[in-house]
C-alpha positions in Angstrom: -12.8 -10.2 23.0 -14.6 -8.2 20.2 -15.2 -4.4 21.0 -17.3 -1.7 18.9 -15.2 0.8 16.9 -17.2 4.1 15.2 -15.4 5.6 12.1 -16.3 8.4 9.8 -15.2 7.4 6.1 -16.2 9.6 3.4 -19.6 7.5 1.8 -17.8 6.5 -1.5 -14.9 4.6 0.5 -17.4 3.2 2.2 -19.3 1.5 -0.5 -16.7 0.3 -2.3 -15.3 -1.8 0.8 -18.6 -2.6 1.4 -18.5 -3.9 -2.7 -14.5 -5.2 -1.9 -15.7 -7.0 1.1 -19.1 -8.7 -0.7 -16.8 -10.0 -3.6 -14.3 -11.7 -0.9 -17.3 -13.2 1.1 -16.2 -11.5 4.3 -18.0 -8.6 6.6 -16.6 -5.1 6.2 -16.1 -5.6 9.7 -13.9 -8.3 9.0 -12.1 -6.9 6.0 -10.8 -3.5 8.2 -9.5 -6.0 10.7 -7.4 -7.6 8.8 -6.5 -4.8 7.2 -5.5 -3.1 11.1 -3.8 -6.3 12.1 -1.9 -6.6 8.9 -0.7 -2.7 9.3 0.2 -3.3 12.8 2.1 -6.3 12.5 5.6 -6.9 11.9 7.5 -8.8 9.4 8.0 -12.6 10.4 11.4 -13.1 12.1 11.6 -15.6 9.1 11.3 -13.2 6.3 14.0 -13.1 3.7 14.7 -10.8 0.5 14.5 -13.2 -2.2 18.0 -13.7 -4.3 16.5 -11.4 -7.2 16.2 -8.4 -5.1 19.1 -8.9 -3.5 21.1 -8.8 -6.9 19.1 -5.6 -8.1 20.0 -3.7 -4.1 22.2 -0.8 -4.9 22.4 -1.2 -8.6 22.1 2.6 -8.9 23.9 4.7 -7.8 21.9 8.2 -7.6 23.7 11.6 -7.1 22.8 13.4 -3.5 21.3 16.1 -5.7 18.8 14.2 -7.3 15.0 14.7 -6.5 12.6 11.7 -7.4 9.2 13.9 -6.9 11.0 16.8 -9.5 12.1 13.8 -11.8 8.6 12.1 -11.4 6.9 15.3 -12.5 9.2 15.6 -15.6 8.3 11.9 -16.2 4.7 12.8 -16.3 5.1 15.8 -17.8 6.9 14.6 -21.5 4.3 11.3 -20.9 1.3 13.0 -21.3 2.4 16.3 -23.2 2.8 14.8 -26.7 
């Protein structure tokens, strides 16, 4: 059973999944359906961690101390400061 939903998107979002929506030959109706019932769904009871990630799973070992937005910053920071 389909049912009417109102949002309020800021106008830019809109048109470009208006624009995402057109290119995929689906309804923008369609396209943030999907979208719901893909972020409310769960994982299939079949789904398995492919042998690569498995072997890369705790290869690093990071100290208690260590804070990845502080380290992501400092990343950025000696990127874009040369």
């Amino acid at each position: 059973m389909d049912s009417k939903l109102t949002l309020k998107l800021d106008s830019e979002v809109i048109e470009k999944a208006k624009s995402y929506a057109r290119s995929k030959n689906i309804s923008l109706s369609e396209l943030v359906e999907r979208y719901l019932d893909f972020a409310t769904s769960s994982p299939p009871d079949d789904f398995q961690v492919t042998p690569l990630v498995k072997s890369l799973s705790g290869i690093i070992n990071l100290p208690d101390s260590y804070d990845e937005k502080t380290a992501y910053k400092k990343h950025i920071s000696a990127k874009y400061s040369r």
